[in-house]
N, C-alpha and C positions, 0 to 999 in steps of 0.2 A: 125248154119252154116253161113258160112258167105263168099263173094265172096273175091280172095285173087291176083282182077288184081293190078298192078303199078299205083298209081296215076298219072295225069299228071302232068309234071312240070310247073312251072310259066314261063308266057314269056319270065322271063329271064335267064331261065334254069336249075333256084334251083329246088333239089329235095325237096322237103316236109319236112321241121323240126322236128323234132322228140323230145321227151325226151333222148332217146339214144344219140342224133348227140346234142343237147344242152349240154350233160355230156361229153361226145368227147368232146367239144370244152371248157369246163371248166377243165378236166383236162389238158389241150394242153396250156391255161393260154390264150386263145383267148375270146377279152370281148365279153359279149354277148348285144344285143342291144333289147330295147322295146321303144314301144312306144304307148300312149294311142290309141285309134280309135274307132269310133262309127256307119261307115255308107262304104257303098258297095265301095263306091268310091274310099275313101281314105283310104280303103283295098287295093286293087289293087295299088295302087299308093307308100305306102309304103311297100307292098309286092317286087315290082319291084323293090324298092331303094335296096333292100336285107336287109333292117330289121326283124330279129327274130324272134321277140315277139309283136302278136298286144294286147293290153290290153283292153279290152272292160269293164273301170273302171265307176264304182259310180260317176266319177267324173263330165259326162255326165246332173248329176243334173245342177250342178252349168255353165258349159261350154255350153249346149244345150239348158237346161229349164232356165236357168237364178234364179234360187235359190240361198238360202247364205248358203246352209250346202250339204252332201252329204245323210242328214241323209230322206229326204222326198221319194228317189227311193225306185221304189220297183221291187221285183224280174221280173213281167210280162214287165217291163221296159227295164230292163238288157237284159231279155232274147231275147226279141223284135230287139234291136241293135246289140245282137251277132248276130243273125240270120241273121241281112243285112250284119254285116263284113264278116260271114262265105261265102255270097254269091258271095262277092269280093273278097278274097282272095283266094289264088292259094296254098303257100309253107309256110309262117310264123304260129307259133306255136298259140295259139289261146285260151285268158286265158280270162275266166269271172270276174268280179266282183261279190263278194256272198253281195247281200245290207243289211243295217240294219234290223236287224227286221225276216230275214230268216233262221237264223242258231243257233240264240242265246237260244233259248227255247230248245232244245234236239238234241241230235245227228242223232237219228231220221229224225225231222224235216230238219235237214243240211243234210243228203242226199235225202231226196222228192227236196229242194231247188238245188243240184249238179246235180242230175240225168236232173230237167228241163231244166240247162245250158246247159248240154252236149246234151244234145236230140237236144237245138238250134242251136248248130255246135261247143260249148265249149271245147276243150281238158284240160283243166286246170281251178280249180276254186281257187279264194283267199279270206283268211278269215282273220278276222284284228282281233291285239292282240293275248296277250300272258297268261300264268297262267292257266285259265280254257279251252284253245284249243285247246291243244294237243290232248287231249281224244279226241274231235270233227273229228281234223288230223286223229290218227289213225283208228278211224271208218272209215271216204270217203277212206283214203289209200288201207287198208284191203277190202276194197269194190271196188277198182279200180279205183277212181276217183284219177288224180294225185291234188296236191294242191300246191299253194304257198302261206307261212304265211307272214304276213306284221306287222313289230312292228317298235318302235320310234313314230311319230307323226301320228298314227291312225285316222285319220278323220273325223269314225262315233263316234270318243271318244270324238269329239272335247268340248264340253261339259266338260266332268270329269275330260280333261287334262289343263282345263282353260282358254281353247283358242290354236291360230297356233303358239305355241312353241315348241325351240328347246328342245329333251328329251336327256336323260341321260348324262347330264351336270356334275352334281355332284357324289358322288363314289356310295351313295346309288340306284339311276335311271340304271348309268352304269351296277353295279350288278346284279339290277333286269334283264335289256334288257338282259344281257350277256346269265344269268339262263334263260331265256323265250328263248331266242335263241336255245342254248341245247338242249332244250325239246321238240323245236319244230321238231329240226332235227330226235331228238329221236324215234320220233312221226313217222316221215316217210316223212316229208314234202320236199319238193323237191328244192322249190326255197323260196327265204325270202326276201321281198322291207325292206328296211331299209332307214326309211324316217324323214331327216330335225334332226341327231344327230352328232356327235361330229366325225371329219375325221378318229380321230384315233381310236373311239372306232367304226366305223365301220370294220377298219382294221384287228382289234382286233377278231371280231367276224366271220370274212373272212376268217382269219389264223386259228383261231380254232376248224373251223369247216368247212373243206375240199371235206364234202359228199354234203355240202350247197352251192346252188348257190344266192349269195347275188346282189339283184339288188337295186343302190343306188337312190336315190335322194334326194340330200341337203345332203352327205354321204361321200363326198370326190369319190376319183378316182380308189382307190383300192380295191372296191368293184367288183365282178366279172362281173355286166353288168351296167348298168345305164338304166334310162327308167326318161321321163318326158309326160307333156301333152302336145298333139299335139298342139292344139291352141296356151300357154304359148310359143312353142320354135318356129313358126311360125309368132310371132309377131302381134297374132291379138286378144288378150288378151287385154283388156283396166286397167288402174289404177297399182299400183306399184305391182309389182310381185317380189318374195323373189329371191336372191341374188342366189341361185342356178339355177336358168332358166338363159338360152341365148338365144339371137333372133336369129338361124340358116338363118332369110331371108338378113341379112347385108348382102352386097355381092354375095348374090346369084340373079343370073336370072330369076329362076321357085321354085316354089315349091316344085320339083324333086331335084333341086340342093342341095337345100333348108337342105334337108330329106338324101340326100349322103352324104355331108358332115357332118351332125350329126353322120353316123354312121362310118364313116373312122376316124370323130377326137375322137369317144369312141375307137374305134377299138386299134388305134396308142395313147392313151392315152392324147390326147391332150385338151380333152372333158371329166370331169371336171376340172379345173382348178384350185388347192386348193387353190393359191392364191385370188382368182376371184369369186368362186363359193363354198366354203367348209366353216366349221364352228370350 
């Protein structure tokens, strides 16, 4: 049983994101916007800007703890920081990072790891890679966890990919992401980051796969949403950061500004920039 009042809306009046109203607005051909987040705060704050998608990523390692990989978090980590962004946020969709180390031994284990996300306030959890994941996909699916798959520049691969390179460069790479893409759709996955590969083979995989909502980064612009890390587009990221990030604080005022016009210039396409930001 379960009680079936109206949530309330965010202060700024948005109803509550849904998977439904995210598939709405991908078939409408409206981009959809994410962006990393960690903490109660700047929940609310990018709530209110009317961004999407808050991303409660692995990334956290390297941006909060100051680590050089994403590969040391761990799931009581993750859960820890959705649990504050859930307590900030009002209306945007609300997606876990699944960390290394949590989903890889059994499918099983990947949903004790899903179910703890979502207990912490998670609607959506994401699993990196492709090949052997689908099956992992379609267990949480059939099991009611929604999922987003993430291929290209996988992070906790970083290691077996040789490092933060661009993927499917050549026709062989292209082929495989293409096949992992399919499969994953196949699988039931909902949403797919496609990260730091070639503009037009994300495009590629855009068009071909219609049930897929593709969020880019480093991906080019014709992807269905884009998502970066808060810190990186806020300009407080030190040391060179890849040609795909923009500092949204030029020109802005506040932080707020900052964060709205990130999601008007994804919105109106004006954010990425293939010239500027694509590969």
């Amino acid at each position: 049983m379960s009680s079936h009042a109206t949530p309330e809306p965010s202060a700024s009046g948005r109803k509550p994101i849904t998977l439904h109203r995210l598939r709405e607005m991908h078939a409408a051909g409206e981009r959809i916007t994410m962006l990393t987040c960690y903490d109660a705060t700047f929940a609310r704050v990018l709530d209110e800007a009317g961004v999407e998608c808050l991303l409660v990523g692995d990334s956290l390692g390297m941006v909060l703890q100051g680590r050089p990989s994403t590969l040391p978090v761990t799931l009581d980590e993750v859960a820890y920081h959705t649990e504050c962004v859930a307590r900030g946020n009002r209306s945007a969709w609300l997606i876990a990072d699944m960390p290394f180390g949590c989903y890889q031994e059994s499918k099983e284990q990947a949903l004790r790891s899903a179910v703890r996300l979502m207990q912490a306030g998670a609607q959506m959890v994401k699993i990196e890679g492709g090949g052997w994941t689908p099956e992992t996909v379609r267990f949480l699916v059939d099991r009611g966890v929604p999922v987003c798959a993430h291929l290209g520049l996988t992070p906790q691969s970083v290691h077996a990919l040789g490092g933060y390179r661009i993927q499917g460069r050549d026709e062989d790479g292209a082929a495989t992401l293409r096949r992992h893409a399919a499969e994953l759709a196949d699988a039931g996955a909902a949403m797919l980051v496609l990260e730091l590969i070639p503009s037009a083979l994300a495009s590629e995989v855009t068009r071909a796969l219609p049930q897929l909502m593709t969020i880019g980064i480093g991906a080019g612009p014709e992807c269905a949403g884009q998502v970066l890390v808060l810190q990186d587009m806020l300009g407080l990221t030190r040391g060179k950061l890849p040609r795909f990030v923009r500092n949204f604080m030029q020109g802005a005022n506040s932080i707020d500004e900052a964060i709205r016009t990130y999601v008007q210039d994804v919105k109106n396409g004006r954010f990425p920039d293939p010239q500027l930001h694509g590969y």
